[in-house]
C-alpha positions in Angstrom: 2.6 9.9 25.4 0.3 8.2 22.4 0.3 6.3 20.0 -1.9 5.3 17.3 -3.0 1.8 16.4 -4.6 0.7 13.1 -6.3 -2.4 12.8 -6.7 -4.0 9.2 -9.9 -5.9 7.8 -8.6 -9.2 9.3 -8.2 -8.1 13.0 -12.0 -6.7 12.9 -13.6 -9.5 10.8 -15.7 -10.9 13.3 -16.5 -10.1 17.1 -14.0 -13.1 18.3 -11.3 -10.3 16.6 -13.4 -7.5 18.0 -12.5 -9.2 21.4 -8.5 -9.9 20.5 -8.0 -6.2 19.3 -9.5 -4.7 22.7 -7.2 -6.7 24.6 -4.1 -5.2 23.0 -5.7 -1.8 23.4 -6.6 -2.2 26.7 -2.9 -3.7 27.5 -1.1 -0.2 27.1 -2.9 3.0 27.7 -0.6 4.4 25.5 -2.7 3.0 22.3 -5.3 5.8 22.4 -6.3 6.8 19.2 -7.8 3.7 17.0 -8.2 3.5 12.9 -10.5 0.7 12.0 -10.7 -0.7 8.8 -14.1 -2.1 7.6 -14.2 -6.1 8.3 -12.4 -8.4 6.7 -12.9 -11.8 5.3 -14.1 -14.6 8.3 -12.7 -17.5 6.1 -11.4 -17.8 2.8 -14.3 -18.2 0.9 -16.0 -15.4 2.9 -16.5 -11.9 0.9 -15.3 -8.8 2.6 -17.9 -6.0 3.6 -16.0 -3.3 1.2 -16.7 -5.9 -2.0 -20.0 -6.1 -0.4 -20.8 -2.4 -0.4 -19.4 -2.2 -4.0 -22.0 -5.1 -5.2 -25.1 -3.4 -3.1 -24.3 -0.3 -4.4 -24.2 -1.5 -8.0 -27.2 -3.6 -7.3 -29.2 -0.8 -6.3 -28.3 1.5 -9.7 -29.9 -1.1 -11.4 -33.4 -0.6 -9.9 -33.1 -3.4 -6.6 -34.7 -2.3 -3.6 -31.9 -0.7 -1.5 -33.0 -1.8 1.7 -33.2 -5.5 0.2 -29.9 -5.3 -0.6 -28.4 -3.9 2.4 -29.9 -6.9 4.4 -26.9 -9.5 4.4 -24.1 -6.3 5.4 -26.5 -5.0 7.8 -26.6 -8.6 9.5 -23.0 -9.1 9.2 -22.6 -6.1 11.4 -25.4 -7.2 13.7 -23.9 -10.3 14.0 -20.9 -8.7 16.1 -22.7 -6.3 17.9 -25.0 -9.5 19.1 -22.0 -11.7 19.7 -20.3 -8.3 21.9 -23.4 -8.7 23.9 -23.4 -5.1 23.0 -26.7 -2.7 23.2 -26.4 0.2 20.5 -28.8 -0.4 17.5 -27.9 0.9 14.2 -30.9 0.4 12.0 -30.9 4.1 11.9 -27.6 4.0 10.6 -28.8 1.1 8.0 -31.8 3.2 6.8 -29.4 6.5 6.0 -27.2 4.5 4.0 -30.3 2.6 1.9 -31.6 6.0 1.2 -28.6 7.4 -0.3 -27.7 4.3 -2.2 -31.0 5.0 -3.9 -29.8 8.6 -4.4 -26.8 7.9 -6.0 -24.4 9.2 -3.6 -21.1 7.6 -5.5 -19.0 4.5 -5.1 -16.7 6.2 -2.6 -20.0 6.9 -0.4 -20.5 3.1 -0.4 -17.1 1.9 0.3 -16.7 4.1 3.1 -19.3 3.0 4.9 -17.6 -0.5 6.3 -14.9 1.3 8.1 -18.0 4.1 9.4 -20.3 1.3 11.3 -17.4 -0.8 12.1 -15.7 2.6 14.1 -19.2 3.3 15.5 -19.1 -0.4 17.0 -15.6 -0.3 18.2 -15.8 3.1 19.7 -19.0 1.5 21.7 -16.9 -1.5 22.7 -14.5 0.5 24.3 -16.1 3.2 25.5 -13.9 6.1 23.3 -15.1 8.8 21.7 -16.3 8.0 17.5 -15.3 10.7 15.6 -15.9 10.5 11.8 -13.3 11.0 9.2 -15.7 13.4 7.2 -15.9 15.8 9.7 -11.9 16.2 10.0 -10.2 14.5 7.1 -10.7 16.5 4.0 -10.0 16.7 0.0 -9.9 19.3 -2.2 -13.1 20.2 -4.7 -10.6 17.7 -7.2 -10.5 15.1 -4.9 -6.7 15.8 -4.1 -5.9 14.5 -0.2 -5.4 18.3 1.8 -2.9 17.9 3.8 -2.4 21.1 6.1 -6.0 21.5 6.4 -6.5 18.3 7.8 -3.7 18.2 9.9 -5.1 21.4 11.7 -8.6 20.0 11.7 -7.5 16.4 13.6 -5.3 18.0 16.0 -8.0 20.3 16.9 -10.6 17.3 17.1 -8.3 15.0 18.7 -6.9 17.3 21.3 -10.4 17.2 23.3 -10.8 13.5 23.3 -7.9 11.3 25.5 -9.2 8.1 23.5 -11.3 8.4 20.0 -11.7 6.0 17.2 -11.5 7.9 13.7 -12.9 5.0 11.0 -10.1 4.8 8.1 -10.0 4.8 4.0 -12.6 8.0 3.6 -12.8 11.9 4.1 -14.9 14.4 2.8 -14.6 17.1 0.0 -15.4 21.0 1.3 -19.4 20.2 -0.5 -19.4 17.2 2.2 -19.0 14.9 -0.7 -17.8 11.3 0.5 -14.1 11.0 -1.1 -11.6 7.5 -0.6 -8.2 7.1 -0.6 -7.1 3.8 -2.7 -7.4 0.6 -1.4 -5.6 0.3 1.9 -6.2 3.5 2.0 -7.1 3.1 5.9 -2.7 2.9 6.7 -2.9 6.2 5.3 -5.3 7.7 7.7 -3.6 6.2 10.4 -0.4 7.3 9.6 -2.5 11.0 9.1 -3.6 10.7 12.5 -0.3 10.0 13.7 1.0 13.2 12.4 -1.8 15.1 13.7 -1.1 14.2 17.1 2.5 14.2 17.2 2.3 10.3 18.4 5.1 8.5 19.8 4.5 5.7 17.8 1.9 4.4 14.8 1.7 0.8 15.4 0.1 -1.1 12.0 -1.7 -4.4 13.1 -2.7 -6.6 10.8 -2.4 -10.4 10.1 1.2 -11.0 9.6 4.1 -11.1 12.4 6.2 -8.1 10.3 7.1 -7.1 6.8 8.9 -10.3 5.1 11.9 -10.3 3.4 10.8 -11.8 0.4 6.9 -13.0 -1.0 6.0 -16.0 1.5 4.4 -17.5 -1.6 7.5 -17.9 -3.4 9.9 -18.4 -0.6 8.5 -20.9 2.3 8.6 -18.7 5.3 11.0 -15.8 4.3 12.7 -14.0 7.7 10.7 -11.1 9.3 13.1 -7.9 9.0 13.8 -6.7 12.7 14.3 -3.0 11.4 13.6 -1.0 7.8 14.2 2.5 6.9 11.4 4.6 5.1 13.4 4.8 1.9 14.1 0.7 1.9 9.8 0.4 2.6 9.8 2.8 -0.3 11.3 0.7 -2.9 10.3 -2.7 -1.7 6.2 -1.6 -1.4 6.7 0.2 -5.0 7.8 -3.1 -6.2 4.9 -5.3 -4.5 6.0 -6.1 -1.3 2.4 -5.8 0.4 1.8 -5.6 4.3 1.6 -1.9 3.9 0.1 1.0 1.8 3.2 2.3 0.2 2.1 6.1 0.7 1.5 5.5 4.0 4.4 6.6 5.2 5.4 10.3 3.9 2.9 11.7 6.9 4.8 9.7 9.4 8.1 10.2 7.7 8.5 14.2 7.9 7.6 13.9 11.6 9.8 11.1 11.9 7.4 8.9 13.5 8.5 5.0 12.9 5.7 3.1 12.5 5.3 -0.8 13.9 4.0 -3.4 11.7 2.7 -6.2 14.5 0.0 -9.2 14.5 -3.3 -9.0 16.1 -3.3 -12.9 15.9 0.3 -12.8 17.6 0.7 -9.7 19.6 3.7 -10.8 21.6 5.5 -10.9 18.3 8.1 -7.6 17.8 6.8 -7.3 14.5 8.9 -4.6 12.0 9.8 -1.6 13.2 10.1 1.3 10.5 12.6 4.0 11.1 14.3 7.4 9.4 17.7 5.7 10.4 17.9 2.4 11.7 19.8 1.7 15.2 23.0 0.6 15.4 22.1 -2.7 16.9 20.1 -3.8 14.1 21.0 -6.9 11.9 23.5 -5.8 10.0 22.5 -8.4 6.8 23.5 -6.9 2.9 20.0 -7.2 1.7 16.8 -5.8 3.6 14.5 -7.1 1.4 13.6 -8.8 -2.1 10.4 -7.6 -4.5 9.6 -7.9 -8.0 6.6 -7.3 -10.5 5.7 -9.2 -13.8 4.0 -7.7 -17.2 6.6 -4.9 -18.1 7.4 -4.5 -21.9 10.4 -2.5 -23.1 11.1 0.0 -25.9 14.2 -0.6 -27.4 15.7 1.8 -29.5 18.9 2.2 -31.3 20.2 5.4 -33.3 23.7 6.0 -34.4 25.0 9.2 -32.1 22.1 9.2 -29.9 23.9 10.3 -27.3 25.3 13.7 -28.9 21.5 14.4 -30.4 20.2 17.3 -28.2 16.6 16.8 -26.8 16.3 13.4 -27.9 15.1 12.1 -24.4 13.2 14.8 -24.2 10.8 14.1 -27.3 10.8 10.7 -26.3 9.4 11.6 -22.9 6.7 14.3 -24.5 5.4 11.4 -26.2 4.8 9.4 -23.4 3.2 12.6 -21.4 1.3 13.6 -24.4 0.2 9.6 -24.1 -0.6 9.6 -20.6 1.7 7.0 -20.2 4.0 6.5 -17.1 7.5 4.4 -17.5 9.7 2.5 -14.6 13.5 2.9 -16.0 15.4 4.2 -18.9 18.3 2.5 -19.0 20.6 4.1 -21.8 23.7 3.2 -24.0 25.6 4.9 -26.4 23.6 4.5 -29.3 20.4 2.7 -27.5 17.5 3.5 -24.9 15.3 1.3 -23.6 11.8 2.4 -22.4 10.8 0.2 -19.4 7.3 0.5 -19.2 3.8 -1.4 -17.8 2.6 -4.3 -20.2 -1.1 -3.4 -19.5 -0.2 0.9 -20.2 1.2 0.3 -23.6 -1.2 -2.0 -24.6 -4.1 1.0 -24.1 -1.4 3.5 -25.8 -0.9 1.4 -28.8 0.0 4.8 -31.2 3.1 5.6 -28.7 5.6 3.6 -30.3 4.5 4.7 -33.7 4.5 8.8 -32.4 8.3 7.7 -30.7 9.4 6.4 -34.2 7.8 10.0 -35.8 9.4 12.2 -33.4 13.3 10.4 -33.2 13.9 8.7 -36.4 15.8 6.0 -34.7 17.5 3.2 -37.4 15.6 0.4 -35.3 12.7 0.3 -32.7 11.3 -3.0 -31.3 8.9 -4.0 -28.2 10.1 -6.6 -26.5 7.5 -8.1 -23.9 7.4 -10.5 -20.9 9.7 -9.0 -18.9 9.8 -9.0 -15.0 11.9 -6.7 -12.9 13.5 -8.0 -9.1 14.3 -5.7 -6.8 17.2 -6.1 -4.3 17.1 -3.8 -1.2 19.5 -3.0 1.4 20.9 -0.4 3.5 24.2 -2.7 3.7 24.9 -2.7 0.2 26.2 0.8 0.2 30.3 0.4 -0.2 29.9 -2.7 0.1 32.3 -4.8 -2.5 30.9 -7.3 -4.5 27.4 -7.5 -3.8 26.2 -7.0 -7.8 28.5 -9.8 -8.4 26.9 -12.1 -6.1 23.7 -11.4 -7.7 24.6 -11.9 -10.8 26.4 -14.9 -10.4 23.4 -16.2 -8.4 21.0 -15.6 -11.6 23.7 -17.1 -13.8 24.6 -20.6 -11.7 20.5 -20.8 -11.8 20.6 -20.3 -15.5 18.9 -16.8 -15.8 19.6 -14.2 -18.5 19.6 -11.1 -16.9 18.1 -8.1 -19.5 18.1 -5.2 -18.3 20.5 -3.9 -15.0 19.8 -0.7 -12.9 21.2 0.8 -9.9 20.9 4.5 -8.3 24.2 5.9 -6.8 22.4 5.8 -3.5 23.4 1.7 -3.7 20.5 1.4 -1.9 18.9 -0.9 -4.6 19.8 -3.3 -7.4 17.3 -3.6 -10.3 17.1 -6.2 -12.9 15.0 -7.4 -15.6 14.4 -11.1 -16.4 12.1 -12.8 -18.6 8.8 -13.4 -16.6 9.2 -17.8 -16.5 12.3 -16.9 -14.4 10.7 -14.5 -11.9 10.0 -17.1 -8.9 13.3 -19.3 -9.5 15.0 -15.5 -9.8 13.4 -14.3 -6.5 14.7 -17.6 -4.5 17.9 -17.7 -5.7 18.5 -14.6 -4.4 16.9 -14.9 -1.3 19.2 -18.1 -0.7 22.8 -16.6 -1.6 22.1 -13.5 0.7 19.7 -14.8 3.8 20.8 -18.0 3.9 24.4 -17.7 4.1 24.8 -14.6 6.3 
């Protein structure tokens, strides 16, 4: 049996983490195959070693002497290998990367190398095997994420090492060019490792005790869900909820893995288990989990007999691909649409409601702004009576006009849109009528 354990920039900050991590290894020899992310922030004020890569690597384009610049990172990484009392000397390592910051070898070059030294350290503290993502996680010439070719590649790697520690966020294109996935990009890896290997179990460790059911910064110290399904993780991460990389789990998820979100700073806490299907003895509350995002704006248009006008969405919708533009919901009337779309998208398209005017003749068109949209997620909302009632009459007892209302017929969610001053008070008063008085 195996499982794979991901650590996050805040459980390998410093070596006093170094130390903490080790010990939960070390506690089940189970947790053999380790994904390190590139350290952290120490303190608040402290600047994490990716942002620090960024800013050498900028610094050096502009003419600064490389090896200058790499000074403060490269002590930052001595500093734990000191404080390890460990032996290995990277200033090899150090001159490599100065040398191709000078050469220009990309962005995704620099970022990656945080979560490289800090696997080569790691590996040295516990004696595994390093083995670096380049050589066995790979994109396409386009920088597309291959999937069945790196799935062959780590199994094949990983089957001749019983422990190994494969750095997170980075891979390499077939030219050997450094590629990235986004930021938190190093869940992904982990959950691609977990795949590889067929693991029992891809436990997440990071700085929280679980994924919360609501934003702790609205809601003072939301409840820790026991048990989540991929498709509730799904629509809650889409929406914000943070914790972890939201495509983290379609690797995991077609091997039906369930992934464990736990604390390095609390490692006798459960944490949140996510599961295909959750157990029958989980908590059996209406609402998993609450999310929401601000800055959406909405197209609303009206045109008498819309609904009997053949290929009307459909020119719409060629306007927004011919755009580039993306869109959340399209929630539709008789006679009226409305275009849900990012704030920040239709601001750099500013032509597409002109060209959506052009193409469908509507008899009015308007943008209305400063919309926010709260998502309400639950497995125990399907067939279950009354539970859009309670929401609404939540929003309404606190005042809140609900625009815009959306549900999929797999009741699995509850969408609205509110204006953006009533996000927090709309995100707590939901919380309150549904985890507070179950």
């Amino acid at each position: 049996m195996a499982k794979v354990v991901k650590f996050g920039g805040s459980s390998l900050a410093d070596a006093n983490q170094f130390r903490k991590v080790a010990e939960i290894i070390r506690s089940d020899r189970e947790r053999r195959y380790v994904v390190p992310s590139a350290p952290g922030k120490r303190f608040s004020e402290d600047t994490k070693v990716t942002d620090m890569l960024y800013r050498c690597y900028e610094a050096v384009g502009k003419g600064k002497n490389a090896t200058a610049e790499f000074l403060p990172i490269a002590e930052r990484f001595n500093g734990i290998i000191g404080d390890l009392g460990l032996t290995i000397n990277l200033d090899h390592e150090y001159d490599i990367i100065a040398e191709n910051f000078r050469k220009r070898a990309g962005k995704d070059y620099a970022a990656s190398r945080g979560e490289y030294l800090n696997g080569i350290i790691l590996a040295n503290y516990l004696g595994f095997q390093f083995v670096d993502a380049a050589k066995c996680i790979y994109f396409t010439a386009s920088g597309e994420f291959d999937a069945d070719l790196t799935d062959a590649c780590l199994a094949s790697v990983l089957e001749g090492y019983a422990e190994a520690v494969i750095p997170g966020f980075y891979g390499a294109k077939p030219d050997g060019t450094i590629q990235t996935f986004s930021r938190g990009g190093s869940d992904f890896t982990g959950s691609v490792v977990a795949k590889a290997i067929n693991a029992d179990l891809y436990e997440n460790w990071t700085d929280v005790s679980g994924f919360l059911a609501a934003d702790p910064h609205i809601v003072d110290n939301p409840e820790i869900i026991e048990y989540i399904t991929y498709k509730e993780l799904r629509e809650l991460s889409y929406m914000g909820a943070g914790v972890l990389h939201q495509d983290a789990i379609f690797p995991v998820r077609t091997a039906k893995i369930p992934i464990n979100i736990r604390n390095t700073n609390v490692p006798d806490a459960k944490g949140t288990m996510i599961v295909p299907e959750a157990p029958e003895n989980a908590d059996n509350k209406i609402i998993t989990g609450i999310a929401g995002k601000k800055h959406f704006s909405v197209i609303s248009i009206e045109k008498d007999e819309m609904n009997s006008e053949v290929g009307f969405l459909r020119r719409i919708l060629t306007v927004l691909d011919n755009e580039g533009m993306g869109f959340e919901h399209i929630p539709t009337g008789i006679d009226t649409m409305s275009l849900v779309v990012s704030t920040e998208e239709l601001e750099a398209h500013p032509d597409a409601v002109k060209y959506i005017n052009q193409v469908c003749r509507p008899n009015h068109i308007e943008v209305i702004n400063d919309l926010a949209l709260v998502a309400i997620v639950g497995r125990g909302m399907k067939e279950k009576k009354g539970t859009a009632t309670r929401i609404f009459a939540a929003l309404s007892h606190a005042n809140i006009n609900i625009k815009m209302i959306d549900q999929g017929s797999s009741e699995l969610n509850i969408i609205v849109g509110i204006h953006e001053k009533d996000f927090e008070k709309a995100v707590q008063v939901i919380y309150d009528m549904f985890m507070l008085s179950e």
